[in-house]
C-alpha atoms as an extended CHARMM CRD file, in Angstrom:
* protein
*
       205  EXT
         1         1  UNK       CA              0.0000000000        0.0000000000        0.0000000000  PROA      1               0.0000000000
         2         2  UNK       CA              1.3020000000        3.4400000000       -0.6510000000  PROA      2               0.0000000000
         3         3  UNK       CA              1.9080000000        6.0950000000        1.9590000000  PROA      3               0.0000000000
         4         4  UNK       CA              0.2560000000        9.3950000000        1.3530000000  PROA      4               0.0000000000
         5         5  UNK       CA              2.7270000000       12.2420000000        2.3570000000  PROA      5               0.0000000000
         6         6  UNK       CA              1.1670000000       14.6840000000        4.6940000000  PROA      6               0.0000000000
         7         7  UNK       CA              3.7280000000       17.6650000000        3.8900000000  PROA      7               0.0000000000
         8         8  UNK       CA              3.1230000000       17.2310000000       -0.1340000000  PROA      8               0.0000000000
         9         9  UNK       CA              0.7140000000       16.3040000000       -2.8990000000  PROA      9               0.0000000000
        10        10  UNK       CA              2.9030000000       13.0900000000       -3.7230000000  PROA      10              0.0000000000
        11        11  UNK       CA              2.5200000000        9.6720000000       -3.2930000000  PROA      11              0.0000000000
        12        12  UNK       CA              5.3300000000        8.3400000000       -1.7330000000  PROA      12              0.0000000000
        13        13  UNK       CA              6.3540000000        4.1740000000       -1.9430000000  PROA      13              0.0000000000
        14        14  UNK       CA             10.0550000000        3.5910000000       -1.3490000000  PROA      14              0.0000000000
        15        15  UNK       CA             11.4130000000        7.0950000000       -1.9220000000  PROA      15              0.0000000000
        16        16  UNK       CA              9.9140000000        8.3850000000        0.8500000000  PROA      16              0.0000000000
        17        17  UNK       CA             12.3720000000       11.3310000000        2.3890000000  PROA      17              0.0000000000
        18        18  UNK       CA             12.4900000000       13.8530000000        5.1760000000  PROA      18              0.0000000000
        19        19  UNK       CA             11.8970000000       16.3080000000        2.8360000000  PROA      19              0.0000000000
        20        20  UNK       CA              8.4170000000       14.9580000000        2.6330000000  PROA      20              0.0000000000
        21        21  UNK       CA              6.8650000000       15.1980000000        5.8730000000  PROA      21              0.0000000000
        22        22  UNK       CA              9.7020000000       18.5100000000        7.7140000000  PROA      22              0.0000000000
        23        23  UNK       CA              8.2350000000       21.6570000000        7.5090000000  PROA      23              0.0000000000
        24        24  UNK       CA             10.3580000000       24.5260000000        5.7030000000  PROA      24              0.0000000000
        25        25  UNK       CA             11.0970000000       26.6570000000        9.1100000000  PROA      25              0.0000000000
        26        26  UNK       CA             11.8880000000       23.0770000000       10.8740000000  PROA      26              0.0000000000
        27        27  UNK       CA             14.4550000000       22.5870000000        8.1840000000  PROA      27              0.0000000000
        28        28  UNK       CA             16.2750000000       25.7820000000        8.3390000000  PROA      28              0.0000000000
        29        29  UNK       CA             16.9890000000       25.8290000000       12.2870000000  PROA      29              0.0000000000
        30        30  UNK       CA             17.6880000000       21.6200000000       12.1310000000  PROA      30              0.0000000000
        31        31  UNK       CA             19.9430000000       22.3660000000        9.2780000000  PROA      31              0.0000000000
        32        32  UNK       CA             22.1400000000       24.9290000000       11.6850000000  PROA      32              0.0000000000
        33        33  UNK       CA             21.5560000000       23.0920000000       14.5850000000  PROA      33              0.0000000000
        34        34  UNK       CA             23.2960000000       20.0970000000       13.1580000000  PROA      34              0.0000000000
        35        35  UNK       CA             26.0780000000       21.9880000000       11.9900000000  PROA      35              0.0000000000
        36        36  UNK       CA             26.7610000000       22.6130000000       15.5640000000  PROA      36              0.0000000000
        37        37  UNK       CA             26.7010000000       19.0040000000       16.1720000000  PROA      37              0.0000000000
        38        38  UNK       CA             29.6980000000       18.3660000000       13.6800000000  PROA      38              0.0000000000
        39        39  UNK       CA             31.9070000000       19.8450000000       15.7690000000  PROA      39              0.0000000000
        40        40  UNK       CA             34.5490000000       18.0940000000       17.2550000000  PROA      40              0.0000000000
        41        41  UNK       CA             34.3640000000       19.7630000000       20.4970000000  PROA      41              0.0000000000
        42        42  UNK       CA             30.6900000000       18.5580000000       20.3060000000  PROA      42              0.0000000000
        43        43  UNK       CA             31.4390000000       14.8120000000       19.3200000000  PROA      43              0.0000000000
        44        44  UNK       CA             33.8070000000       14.8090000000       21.6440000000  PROA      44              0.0000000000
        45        45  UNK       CA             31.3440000000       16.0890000000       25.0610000000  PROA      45              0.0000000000
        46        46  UNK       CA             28.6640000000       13.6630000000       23.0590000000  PROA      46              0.0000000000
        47        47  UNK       CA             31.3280000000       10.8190000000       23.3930000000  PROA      47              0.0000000000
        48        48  UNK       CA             32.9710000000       11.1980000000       26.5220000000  PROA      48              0.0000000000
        49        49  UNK       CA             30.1000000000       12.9180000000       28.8800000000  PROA      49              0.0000000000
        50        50  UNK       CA             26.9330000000       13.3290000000       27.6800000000  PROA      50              0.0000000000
        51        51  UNK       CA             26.3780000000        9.8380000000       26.2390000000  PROA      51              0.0000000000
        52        52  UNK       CA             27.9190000000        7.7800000000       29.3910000000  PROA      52              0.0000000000
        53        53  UNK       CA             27.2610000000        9.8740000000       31.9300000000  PROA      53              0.0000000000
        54        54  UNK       CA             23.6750000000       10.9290000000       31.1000000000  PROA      54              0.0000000000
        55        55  UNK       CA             22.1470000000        9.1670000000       28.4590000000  PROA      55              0.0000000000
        56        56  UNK       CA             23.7330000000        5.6630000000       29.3500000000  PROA      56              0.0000000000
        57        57  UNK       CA             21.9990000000        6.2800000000       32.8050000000  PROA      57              0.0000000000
        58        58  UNK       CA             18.8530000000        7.5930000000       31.9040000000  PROA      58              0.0000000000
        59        59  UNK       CA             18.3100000000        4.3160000000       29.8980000000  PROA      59              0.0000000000
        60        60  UNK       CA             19.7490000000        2.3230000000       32.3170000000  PROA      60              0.0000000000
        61        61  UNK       CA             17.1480000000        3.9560000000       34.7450000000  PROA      61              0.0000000000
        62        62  UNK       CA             14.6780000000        3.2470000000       32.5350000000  PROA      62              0.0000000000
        63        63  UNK       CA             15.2790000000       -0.4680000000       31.9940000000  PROA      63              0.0000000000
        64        64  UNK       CA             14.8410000000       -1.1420000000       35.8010000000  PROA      64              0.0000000000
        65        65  UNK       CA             11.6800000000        0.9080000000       36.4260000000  PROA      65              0.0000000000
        66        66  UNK       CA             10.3900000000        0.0560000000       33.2560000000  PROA      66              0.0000000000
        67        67  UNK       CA             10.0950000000       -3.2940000000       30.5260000000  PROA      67              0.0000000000
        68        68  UNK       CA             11.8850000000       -2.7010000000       27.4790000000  PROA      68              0.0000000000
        69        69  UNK       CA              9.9620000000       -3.3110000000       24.2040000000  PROA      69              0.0000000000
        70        70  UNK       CA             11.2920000000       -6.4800000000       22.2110000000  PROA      70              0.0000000000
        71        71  UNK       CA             10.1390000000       -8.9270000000       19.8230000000  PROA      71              0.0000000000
        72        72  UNK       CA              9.5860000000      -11.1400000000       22.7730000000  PROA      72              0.0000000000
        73        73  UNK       CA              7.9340000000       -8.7170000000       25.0920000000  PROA      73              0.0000000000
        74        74  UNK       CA              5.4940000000       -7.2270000000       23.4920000000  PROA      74              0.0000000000
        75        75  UNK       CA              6.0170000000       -8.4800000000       20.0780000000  PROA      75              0.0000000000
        76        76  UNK       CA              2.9930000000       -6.8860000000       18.7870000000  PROA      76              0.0000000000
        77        77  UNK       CA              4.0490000000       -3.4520000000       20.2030000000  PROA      77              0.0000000000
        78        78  UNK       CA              7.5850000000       -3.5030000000       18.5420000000  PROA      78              0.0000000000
        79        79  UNK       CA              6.3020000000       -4.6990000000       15.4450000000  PROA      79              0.0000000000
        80        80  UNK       CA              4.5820000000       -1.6030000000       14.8410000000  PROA      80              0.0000000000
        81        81  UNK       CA              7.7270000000        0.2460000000       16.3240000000  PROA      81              0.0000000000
        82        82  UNK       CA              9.6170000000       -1.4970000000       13.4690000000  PROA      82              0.0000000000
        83        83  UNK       CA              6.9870000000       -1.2450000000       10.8460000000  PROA      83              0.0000000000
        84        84  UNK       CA              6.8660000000        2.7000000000       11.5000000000  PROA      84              0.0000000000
        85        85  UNK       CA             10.4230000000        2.9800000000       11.3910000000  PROA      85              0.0000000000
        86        86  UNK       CA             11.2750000000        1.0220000000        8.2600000000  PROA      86              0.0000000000
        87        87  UNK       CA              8.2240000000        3.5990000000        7.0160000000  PROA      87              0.0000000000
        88        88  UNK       CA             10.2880000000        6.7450000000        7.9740000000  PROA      88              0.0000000000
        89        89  UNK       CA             13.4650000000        4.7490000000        6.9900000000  PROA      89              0.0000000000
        90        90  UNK       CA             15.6330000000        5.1060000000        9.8990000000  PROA      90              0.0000000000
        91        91  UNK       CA             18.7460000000        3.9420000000        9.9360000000  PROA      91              0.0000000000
        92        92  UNK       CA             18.0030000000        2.6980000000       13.4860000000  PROA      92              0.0000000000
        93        93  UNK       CA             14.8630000000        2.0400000000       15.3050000000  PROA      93              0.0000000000
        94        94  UNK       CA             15.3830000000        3.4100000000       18.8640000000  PROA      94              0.0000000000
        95        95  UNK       CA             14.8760000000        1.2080000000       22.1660000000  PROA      95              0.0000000000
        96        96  UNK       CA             11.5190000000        1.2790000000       23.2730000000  PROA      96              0.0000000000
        97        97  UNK       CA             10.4930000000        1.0960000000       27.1380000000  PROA      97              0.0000000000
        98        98  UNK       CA              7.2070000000        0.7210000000       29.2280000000  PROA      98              0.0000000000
        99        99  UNK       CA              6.9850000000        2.8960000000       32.2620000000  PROA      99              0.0000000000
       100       100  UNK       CA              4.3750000000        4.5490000000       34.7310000000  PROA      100             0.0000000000
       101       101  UNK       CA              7.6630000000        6.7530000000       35.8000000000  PROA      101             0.0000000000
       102       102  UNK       CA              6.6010000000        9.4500000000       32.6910000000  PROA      102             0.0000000000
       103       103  UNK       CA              5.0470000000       12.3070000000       32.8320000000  PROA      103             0.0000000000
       104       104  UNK       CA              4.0230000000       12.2180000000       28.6800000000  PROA      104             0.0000000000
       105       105  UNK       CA              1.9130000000        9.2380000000       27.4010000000  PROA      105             0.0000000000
       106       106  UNK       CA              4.6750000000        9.0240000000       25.0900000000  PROA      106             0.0000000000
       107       107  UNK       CA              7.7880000000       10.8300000000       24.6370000000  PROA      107             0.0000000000
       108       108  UNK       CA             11.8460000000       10.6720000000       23.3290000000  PROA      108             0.0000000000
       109       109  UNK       CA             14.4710000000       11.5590000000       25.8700000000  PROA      109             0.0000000000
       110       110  UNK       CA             18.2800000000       11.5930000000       25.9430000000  PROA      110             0.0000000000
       111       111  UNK       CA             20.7940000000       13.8740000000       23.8030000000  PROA      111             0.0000000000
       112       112  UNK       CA             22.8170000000       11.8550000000       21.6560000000  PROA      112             0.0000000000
       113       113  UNK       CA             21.2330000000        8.7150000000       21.8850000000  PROA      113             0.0000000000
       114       114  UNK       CA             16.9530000000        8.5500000000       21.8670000000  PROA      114             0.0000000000
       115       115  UNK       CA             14.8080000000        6.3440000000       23.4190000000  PROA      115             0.0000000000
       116       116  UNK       CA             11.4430000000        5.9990000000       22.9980000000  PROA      116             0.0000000000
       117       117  UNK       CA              9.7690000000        6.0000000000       26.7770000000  PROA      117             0.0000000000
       118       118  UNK       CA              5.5860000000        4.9430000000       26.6540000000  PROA      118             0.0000000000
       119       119  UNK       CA              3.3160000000        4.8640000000       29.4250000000  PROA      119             0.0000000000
       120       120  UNK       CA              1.8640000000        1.9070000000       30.1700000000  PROA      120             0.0000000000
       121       121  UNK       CA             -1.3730000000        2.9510000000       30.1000000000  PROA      121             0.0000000000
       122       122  UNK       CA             -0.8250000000        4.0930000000       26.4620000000  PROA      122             0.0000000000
       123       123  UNK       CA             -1.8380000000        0.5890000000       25.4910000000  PROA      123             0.0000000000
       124       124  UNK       CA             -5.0880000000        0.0750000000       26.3460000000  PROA      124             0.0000000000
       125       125  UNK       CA             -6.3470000000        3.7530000000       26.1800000000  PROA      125             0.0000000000
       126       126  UNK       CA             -5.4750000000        3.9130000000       21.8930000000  PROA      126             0.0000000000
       127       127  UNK       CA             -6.8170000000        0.7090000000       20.8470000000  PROA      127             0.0000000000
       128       128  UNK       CA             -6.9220000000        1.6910000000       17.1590000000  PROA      128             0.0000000000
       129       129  UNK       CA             -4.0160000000        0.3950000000       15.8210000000  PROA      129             0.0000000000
       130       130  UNK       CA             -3.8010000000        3.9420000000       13.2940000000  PROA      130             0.0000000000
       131       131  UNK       CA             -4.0810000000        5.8880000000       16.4430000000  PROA      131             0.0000000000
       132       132  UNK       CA             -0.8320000000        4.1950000000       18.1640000000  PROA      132             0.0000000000
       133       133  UNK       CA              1.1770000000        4.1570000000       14.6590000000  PROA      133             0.0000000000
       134       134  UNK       CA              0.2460000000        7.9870000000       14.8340000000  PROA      134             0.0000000000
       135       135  UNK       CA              1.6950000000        8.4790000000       18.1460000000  PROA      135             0.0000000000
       136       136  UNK       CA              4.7290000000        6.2770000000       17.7660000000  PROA      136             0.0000000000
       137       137  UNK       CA              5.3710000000        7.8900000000       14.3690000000  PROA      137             0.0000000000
       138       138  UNK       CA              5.4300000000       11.6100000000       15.6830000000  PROA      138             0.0000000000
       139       139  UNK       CA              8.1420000000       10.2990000000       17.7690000000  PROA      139             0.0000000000
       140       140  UNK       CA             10.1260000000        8.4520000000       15.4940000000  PROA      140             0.0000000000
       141       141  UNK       CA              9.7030000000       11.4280000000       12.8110000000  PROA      141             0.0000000000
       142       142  UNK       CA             11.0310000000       14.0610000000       15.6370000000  PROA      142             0.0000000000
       143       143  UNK       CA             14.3510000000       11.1310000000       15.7330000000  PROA      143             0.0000000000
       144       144  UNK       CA             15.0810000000       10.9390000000       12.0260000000  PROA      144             0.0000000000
       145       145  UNK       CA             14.9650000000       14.8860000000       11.6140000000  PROA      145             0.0000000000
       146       146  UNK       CA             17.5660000000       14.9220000000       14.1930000000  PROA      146             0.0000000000
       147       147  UNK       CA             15.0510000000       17.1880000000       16.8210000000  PROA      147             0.0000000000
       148       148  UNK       CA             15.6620000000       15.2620000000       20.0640000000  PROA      148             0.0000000000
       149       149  UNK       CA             18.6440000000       16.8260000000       21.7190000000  PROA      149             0.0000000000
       150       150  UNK       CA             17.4670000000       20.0940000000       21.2780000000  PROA      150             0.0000000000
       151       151  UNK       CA             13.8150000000       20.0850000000       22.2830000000  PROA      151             0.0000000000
       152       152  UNK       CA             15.5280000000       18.1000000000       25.0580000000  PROA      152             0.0000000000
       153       153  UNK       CA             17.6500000000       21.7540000000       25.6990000000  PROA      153             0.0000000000
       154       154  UNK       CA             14.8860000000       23.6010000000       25.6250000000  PROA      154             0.0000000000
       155       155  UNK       CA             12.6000000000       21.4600000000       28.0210000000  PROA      155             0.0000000000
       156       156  UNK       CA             15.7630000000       22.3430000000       30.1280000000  PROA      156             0.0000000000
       157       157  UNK       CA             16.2050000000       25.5920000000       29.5560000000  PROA      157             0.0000000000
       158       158  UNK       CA             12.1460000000       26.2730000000       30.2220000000  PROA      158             0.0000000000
       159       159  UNK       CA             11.8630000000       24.6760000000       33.3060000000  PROA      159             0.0000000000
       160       160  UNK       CA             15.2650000000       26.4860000000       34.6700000000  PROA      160             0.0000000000
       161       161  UNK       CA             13.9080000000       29.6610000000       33.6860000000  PROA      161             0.0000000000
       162       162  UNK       CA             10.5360000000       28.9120000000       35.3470000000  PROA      162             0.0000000000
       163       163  UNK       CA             12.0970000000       27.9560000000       38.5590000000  PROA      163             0.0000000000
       164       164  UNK       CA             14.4000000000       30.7100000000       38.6620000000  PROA      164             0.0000000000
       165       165  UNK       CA             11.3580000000       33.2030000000       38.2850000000  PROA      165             0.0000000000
       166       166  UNK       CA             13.2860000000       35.0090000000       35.6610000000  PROA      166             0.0000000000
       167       167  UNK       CA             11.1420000000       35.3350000000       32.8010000000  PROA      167             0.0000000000
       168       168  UNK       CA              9.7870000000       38.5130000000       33.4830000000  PROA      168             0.0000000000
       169       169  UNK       CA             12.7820000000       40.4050000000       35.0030000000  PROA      169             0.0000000000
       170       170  UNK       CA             15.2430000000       39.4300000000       31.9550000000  PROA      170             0.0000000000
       171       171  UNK       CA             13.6240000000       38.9720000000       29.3040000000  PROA      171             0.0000000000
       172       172  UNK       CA             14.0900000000       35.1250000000       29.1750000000  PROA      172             0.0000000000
       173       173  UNK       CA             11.0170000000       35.3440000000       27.0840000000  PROA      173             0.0000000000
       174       174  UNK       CA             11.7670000000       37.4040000000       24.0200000000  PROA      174             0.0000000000
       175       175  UNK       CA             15.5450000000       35.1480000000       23.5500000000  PROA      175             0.0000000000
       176       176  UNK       CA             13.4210000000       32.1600000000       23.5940000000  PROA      176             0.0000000000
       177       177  UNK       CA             11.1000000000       33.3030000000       20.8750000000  PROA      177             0.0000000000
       178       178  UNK       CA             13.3050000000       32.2400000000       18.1490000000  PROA      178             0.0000000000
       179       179  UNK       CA             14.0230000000       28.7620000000       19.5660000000  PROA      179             0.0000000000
       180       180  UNK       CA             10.1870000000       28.3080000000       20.4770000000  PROA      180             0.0000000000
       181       181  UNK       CA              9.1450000000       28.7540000000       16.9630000000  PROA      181             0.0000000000
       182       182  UNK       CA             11.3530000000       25.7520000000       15.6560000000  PROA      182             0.0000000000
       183       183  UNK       CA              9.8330000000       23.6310000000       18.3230000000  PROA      183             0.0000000000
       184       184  UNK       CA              6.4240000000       24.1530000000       17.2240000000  PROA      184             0.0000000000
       185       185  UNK       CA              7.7290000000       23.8600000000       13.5800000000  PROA      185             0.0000000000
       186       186  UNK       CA              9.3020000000       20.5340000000       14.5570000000  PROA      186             0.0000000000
       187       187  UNK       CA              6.0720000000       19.3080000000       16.3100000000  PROA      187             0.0000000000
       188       188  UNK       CA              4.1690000000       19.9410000000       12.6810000000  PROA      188             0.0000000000
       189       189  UNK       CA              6.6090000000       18.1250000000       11.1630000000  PROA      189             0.0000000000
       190       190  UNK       CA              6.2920000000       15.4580000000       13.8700000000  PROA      190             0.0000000000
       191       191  UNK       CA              2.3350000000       15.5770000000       13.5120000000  PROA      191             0.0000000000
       192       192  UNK       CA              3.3010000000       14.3910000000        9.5370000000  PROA      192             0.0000000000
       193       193  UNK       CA              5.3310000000       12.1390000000        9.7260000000  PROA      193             0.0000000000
       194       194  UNK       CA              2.9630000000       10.2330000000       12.6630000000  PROA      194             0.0000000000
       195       195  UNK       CA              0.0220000000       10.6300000000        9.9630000000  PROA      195             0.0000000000
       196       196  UNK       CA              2.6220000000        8.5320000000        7.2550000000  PROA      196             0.0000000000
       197       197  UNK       CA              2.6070000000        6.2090000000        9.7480000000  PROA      197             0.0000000000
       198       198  UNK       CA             -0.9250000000        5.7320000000       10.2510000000  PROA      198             0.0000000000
       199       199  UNK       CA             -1.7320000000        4.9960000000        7.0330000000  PROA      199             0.0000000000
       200       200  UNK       CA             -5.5850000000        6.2110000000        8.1550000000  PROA      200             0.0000000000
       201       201  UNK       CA             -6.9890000000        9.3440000000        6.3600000000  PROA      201             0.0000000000
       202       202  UNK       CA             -9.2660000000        9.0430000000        9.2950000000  PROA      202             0.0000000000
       203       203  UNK       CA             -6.7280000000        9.9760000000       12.1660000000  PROA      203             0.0000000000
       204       204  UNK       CA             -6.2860000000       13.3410000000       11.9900000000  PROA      204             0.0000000000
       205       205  UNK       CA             -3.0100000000       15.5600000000       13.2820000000  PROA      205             0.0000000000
């Protein structure tokens, strides 16, 4: 069956590309923002701190209060995991876990290295199957556009600024602007490439 792109008029079978579901102002800022991650200083903090000493715990954290999603837990689950990402053609579909420890029915974490992180609930609540390739695919889509590390940042960033009661006094606000904008940009293109996934003109973004 062929996937209808949500971001264009064409009808895309094994071509399908980034380009086809990433919004124009998500492109831009991505575009720049991975330039930054080229750089060796930046490989080298991904490498040697970020990756062990946050990421490599976070999941670690996350495979003791939670069940990681395999072929032989859950094999129904991770086949649609793997069916959406062979969709969106990663190069890598992510590790999936099961926890009540989220505060997101579904959501990515980490910085250099995503994870997938789905509340339990999540499962009986979306019994469509469309409606749970939706959701997985936003997900997936924010992964392949590269998305993850940054909306990560500015989770940070937000909830720093909101405990520090800044916003107001500096104008915390107005620098984040910018930066806001490509993170509702990126969710659109996130809302596309979940509808791909669905493969349900009735499941709306």
């Amino acid at each position: 069956m062929p996937v209808q792109c949500a971001h264009s008029a064409r009808v895309c079978r094994k071509g399908l590309s980034l380009d086809d579901y990433q919004t124009l102002d998500d492109a831009r800022l991505t575009r720049w923002l991975g330039k930054l991650e080229q750089n060796r200083t930046a490989k080298m903090l991904d490498a040697h701190l970020i990756k062990p000493l946050i990421d490599d715990l976070n999941t670690r954290t996350l495979g003791v209060e939670g069940i990681e999603v395999t072929k032989h837990q859950f094999p129904q689950l991770n086949a649609t995991v793997e069916t959406c990402a062979q969709i969106l053609h990663l190069r890598r579909t992510p590790r999936v876990f099961l926890s009540e420890h989220t505060t997101f029915p579904i959501a990515t974490v980490n910085y250099s290295d995503p994870v997938i992180v789905i509340e339990s609930s999540v499962l009986t609540r979306f019994k469509d199957p469309s409606d749970l390739r939706f959701l997985i695919g936003r997900e997936l889509g924010h992964i392949q556009a590269g998305h993850v590390r940054w909306l990560t940042c500015i989770k940070k960033v937000k909830a720093l600024v909101e405990k520090l009661s800044i916003v107001a006094d500096s104008g915390a606000t107005s620098a984040l602007l910018p930066v806001l904008h490509w993170a509702r940009a990126s969710e659109m293109s996130a809302d596309n490439a979940g509808a791909i996934c669905a493969q349900d003109p009735r499941v709306r973004t």
